[in-house]
C-alpha positions as CSV (number, residue, x, y, z in Angstrom):
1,X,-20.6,9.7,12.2
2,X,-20.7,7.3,15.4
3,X,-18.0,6.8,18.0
4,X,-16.7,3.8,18.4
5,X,-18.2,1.2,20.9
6,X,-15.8,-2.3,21.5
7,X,-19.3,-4.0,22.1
8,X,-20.3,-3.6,18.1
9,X,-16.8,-4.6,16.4
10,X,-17.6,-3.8,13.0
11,X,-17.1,-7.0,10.3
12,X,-13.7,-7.9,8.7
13,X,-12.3,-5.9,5.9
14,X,-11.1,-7.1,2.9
15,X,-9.7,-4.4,1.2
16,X,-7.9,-1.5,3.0
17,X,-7.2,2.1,2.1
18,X,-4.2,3.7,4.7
19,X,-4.3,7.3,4.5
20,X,-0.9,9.4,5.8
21,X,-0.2,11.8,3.0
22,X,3.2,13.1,4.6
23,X,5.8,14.0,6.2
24,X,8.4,11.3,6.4
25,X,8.8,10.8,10.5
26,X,5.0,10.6,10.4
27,X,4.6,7.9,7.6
28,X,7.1,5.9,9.7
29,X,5.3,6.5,12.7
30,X,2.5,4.6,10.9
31,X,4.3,1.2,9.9
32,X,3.2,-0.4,12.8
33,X,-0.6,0.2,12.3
34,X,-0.1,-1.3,8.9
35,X,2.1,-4.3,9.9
36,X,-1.0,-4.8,12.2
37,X,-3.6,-4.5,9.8
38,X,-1.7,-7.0,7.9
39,X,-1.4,-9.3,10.5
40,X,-5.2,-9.2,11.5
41,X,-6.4,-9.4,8.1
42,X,-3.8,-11.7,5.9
43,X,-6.3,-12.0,2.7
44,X,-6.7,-8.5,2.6
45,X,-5.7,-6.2,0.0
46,X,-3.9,-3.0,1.6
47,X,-3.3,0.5,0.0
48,X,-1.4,3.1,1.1
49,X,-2.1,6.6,-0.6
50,X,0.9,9.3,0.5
51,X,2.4,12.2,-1.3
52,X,6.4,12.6,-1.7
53,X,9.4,11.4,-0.9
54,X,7.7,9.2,1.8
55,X,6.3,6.8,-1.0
56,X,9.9,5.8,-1.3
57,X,10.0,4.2,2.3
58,X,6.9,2.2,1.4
59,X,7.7,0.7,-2.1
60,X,8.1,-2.8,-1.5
61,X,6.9,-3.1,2.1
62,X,6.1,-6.8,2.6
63,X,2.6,-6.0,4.4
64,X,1.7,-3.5,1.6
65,X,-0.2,-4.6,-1.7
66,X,0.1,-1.2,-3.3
67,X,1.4,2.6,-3.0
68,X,-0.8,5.4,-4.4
69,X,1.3,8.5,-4.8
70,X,0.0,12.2,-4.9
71,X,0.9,14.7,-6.2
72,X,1.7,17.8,-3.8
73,X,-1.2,21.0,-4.2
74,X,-3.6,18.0,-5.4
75,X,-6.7,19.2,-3.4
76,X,-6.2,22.6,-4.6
77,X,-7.4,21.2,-8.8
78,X,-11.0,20.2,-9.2
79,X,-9.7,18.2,-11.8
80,X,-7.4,16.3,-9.9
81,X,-9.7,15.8,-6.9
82,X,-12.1,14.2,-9.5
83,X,-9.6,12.1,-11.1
84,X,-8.0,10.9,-7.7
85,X,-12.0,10.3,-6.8
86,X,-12.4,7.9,-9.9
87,X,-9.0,6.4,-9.9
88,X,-9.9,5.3,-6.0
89,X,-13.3,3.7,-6.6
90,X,-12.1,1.8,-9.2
91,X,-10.4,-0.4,-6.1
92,X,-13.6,-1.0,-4.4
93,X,-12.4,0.0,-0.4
94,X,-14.8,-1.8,2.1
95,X,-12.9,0.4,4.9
96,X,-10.4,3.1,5.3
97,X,-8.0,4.6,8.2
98,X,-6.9,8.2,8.6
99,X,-4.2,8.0,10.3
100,X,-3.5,11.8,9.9
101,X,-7.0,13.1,10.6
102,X,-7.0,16.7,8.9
103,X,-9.5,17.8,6.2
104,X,-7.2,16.8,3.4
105,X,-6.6,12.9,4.9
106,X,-9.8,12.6,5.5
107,X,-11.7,13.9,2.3
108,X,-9.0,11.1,0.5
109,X,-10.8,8.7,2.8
110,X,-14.3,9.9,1.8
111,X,-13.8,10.1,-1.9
112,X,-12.7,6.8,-2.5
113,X,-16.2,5.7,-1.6
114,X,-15.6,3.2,1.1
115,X,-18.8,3.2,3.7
116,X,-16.6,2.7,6.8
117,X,-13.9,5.3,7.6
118,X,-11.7,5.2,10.6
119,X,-10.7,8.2,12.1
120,X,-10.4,9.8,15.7
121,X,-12.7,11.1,18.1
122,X,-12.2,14.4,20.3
123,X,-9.2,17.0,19.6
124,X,-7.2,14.6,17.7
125,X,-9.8,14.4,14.8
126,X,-8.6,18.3,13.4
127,X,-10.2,20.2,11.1
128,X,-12.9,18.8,9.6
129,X,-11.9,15.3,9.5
130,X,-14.9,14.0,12.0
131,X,-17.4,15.2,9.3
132,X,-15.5,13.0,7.2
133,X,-14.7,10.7,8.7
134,X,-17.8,8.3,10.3
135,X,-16.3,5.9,12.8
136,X,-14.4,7.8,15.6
137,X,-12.3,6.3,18.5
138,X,-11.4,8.5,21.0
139,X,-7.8,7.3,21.9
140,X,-5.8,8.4,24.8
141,X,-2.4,7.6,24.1
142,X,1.2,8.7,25.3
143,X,2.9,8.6,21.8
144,X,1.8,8.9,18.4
145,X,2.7,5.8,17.1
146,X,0.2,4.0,20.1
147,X,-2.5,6.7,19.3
148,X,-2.1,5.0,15.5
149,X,-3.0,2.1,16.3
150,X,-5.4,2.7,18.4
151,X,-7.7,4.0,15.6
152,X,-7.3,0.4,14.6
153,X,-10.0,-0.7,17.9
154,X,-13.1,-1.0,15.9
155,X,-11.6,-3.7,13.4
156,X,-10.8,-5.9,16.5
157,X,-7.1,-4.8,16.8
158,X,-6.0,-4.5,20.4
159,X,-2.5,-3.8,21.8
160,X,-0.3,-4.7,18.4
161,X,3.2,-5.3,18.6
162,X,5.0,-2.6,17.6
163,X,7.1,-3.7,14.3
164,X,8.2,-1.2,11.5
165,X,9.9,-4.4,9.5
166,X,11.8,-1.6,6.5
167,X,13.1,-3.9,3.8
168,X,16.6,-3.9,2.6
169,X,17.6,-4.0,-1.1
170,X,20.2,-5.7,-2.0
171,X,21.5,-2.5,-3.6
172,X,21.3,-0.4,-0.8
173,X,23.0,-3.2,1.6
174,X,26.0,-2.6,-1.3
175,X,25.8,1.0,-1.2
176,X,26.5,0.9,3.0
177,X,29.3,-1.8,2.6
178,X,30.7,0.9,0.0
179,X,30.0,3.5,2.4
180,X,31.2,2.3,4.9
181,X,34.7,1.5,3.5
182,X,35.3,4.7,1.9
183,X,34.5,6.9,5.0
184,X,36.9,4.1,7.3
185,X,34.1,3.4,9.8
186,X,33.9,0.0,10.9
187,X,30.1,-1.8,11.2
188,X,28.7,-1.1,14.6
189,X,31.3,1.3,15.9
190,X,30.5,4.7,14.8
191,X,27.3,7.0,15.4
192,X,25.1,9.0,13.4
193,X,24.7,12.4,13.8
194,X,22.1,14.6,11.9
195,X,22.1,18.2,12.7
196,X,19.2,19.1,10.1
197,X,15.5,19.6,10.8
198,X,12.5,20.9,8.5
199,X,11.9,23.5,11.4
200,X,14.5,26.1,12.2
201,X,13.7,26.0,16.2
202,X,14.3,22.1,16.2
203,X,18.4,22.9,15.2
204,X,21.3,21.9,18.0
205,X,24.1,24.1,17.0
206,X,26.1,22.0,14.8
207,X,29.4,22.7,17.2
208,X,27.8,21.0,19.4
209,X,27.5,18.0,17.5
210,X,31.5,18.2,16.9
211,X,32.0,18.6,20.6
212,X,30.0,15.4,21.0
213,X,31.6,13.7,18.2
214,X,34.5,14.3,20.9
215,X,33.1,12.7,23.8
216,X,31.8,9.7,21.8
217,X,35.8,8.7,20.7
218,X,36.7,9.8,24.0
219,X,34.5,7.3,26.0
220,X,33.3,4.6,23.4
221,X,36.0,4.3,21.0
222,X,33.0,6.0,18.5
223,X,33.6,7.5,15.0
224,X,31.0,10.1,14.1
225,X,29.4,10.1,10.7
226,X,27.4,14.0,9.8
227,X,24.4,13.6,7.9
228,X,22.9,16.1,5.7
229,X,19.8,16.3,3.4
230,X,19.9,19.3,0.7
231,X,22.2,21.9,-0.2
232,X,20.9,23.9,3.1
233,X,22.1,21.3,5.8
234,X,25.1,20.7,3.9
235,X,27.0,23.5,5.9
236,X,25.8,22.2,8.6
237,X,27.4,19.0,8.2
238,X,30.7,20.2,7.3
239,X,30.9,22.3,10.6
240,X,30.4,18.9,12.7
241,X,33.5,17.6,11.0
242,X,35.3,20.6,11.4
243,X,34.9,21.2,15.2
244,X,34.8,17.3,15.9
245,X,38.6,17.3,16.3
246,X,38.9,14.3,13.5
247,X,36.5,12.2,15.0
248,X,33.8,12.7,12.5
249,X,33.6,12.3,9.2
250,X,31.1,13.9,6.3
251,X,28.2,11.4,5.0
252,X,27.9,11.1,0.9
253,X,24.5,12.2,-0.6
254,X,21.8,9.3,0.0
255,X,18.6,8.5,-0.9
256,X,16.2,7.6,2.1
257,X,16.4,4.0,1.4
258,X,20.0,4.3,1.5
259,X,20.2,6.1,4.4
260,X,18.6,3.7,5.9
261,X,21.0,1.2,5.1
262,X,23.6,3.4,6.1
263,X,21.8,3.9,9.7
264,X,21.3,0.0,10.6
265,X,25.0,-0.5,10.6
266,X,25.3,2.5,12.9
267,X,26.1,1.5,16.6
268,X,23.7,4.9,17.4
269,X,21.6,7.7,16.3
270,X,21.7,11.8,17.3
271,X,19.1,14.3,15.7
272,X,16.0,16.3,16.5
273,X,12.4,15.7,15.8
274,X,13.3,14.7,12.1
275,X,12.5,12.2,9.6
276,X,16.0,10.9,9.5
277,X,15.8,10.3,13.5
278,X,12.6,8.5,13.3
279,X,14.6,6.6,10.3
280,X,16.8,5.1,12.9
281,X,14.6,3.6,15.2
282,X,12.6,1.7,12.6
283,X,15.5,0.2,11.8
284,X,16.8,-0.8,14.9
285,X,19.7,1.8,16.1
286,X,19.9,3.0,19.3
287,X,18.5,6.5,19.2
288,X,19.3,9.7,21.1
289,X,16.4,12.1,20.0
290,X,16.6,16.1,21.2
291,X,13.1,18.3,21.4
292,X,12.5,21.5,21.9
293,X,9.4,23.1,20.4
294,X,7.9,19.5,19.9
295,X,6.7,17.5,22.9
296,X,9.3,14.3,23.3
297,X,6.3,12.3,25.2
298,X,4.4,12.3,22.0
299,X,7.0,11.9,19.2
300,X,10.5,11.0,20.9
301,X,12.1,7.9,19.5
302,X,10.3,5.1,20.6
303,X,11.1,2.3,22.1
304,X,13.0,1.3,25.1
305,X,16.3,1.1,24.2
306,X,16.3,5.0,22.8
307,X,16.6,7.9,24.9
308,X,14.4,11.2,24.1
309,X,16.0,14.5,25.6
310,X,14.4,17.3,26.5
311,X,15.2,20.7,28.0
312,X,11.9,22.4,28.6
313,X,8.7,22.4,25.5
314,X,8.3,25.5,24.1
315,X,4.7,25.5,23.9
316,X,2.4,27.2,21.6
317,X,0.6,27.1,18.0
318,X,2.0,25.5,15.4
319,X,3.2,28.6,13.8
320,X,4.5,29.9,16.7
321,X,6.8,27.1,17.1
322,X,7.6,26.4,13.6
323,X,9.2,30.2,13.8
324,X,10.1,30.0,17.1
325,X,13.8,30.2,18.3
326,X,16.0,27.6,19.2
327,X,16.4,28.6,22.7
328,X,14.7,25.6,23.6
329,X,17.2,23.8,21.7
330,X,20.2,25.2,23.0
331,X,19.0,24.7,26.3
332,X,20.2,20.6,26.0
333,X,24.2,21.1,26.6
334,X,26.3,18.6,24.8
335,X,27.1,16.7,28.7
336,X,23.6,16.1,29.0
337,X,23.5,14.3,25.1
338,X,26.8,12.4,26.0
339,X,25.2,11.2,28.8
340,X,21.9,10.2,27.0
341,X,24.2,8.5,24.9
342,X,26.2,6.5,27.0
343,X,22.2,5.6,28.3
344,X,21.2,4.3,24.7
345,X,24.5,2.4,24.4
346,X,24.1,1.0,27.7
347,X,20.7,-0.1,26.9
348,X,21.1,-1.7,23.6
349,X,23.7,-3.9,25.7
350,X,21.7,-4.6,28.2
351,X,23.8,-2.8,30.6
352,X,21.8,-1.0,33.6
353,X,23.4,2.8,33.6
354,X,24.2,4.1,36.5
355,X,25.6,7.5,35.3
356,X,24.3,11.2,36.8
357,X,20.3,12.0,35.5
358,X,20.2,14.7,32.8
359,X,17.2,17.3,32.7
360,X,14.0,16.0,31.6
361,X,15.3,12.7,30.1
362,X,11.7,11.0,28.9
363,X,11.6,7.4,28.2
């Protein structure tokens, strides 16, 4: 392995292998380092190799030449480690990126053969991904998104603009107009409101949400749409509608592409540290993010007309905070949201806010 010096940029690649295997927020967080890559390098051919439902969000991406899609458990199969070895070699990758930089990211990267592999220096290269991995960059960066594409320094890629560019179907533009007509909300005058998360310590009680769904028609004119994702967040939704006072309404099942149709016609976006919130600010809606045991510095929703909200960090391992309590959580009262809110909305208008400061608000 070497670190990476900016006095010995290494030559131009011609055909790329991206490696971020999951989960969704994190896939999206990585858009911008390949709309980068793409823009650097136009000839080349790009590869993205993820496992899951995130493959959907990729699938026609206008700076992608092809998905790879594994299957979940795959490093645990000999088999399947060989075959996933063979199938990537047959492609011929001069370079690869590890976005993810963990053992199983960054043996991907070495078994598909490619002499130069991108990965990070220091405590962000985990596990055994710098033994891997051969070129390391030691980034210092505020969020993960910037930390991305700073891995991106040794092909010559400085500073990017930050673009997620989603594409839109012409089937999933239908299914929002649809939508949208059967649930009454009007394009650009109702919010999104997700009260799901993969973690139970990332939840805001769901009455909250209703309550907020108040504050929003009560100050903004807003309809409130509840989101859920499975059977388990399902309840969840249906107790935002049914302490919202009539001002929210439940969202159909939706596919993530259709969600994200769904979510660009929003005027705004409310969740916690979720796939779904990171959703919305790649495409473009105002977003109101809420953290508790993750840090909102790091992976708040980015950009500067979104608002990340923040109570205290409830520090520790990974485990611990994956079973952790939402104390952390509950510690964000539904004023301090509505006033984040009125913030984002105030932004995306150009408006300078001049309402009271809420705890901790990090932008």
């Amino acid at each position: 392995m070497r670190l990476f010096s900016p006095d010995h940029l290494t030559p131009a690649p011609e055909r790329i292998l991206l490696v971020r295997l999951s989960a969704i927020g994190d896939v999206i967080h990585g858009l911008p380092a390949l709309n980068a890559l793409r823009d650097a390098f136009p000839r080349a051919f790009i590869t993205w190799i993820v496992e899951g439902r995130s493959a959907e969000l990729l699938e026609g991406h206008p700076a992608l030449d092809q998905v790879v899609l594994l299957p979940r458990g795959w490093w645990r199969s000999l088999t399947q480690v060989r075959q996933l070895r063979r199938k990537l070699r047959e492609y011929r990758f001069d370079t690869t990126v590890d976005l993810q930089c963990l053992t199983k990211s960054a043996l991907v990267a070495w078994l598909s053969g490619a002499p130069r592999r991108l990965g990070a220096a220091g405590r962000n290269g985990r596990e055994l991904s710098k033994w891997f991995n051969n070129v390391l960059t030691p980034v210092a960066a505020r969020h993960v998104i910037e930390h991305y594409l700073g891995l991106l320094e040794p092909l010559g890629i400085s500073s990017p603009q930050v673009r997620f560019d989603l594409p839109e179907r012409e089937d999933e533009a239908d299914f929002a107009a649809e939508t949208l007509e059967d649930m009454g909300l009007a394009l650009g005058k109702f919010v999104v409101l997700n009260p799901g998360a993969g973690w139970p310590s990332k939840l805001w009680p769901a009455e909250r949400y209703g309550a907020l769904a108040q504050q929003l028609a009560r100050h903004h004119g807003l309809a409130s749409l509840a989101l859920w994702g499975g059977a388990d967040e399902l309840p969840l939704a249906e107790r935002i509608v049914d302490s919202s006072g009539g001002h929210a309404v439940l969202a159909p099942a939706t596919s993530l592409r259709q969600l994200a149709a769904v979510t660009r016609r929003a005027a705004l976006f409310v969740g916690s540290d979720t796939g779904p919130m990171h959703l919305a600010v790649a495409v473009g809606v105002p977003t109101v993010s809420l953290h508790g045991v993750s840090r909102a510095e790091w992976c708040g929703a980015y950009g500067t007309n979104n608002v990340r909200l923040q109570a205290y960090y409830d520090d520790g391992s990974s485990r611990k905070r994956r079973t952790a309590d939402n104390l952390a959580m509950r510690a964000i009262t539904v004023d301090m949201v509505s006033r984040a809110c009125s913030e984002a909305l105030a932004r995306s208008a150009g408006i300078v806010y001049s309402g009271a400061r809420y705890a901790r608000a990090v932008t």
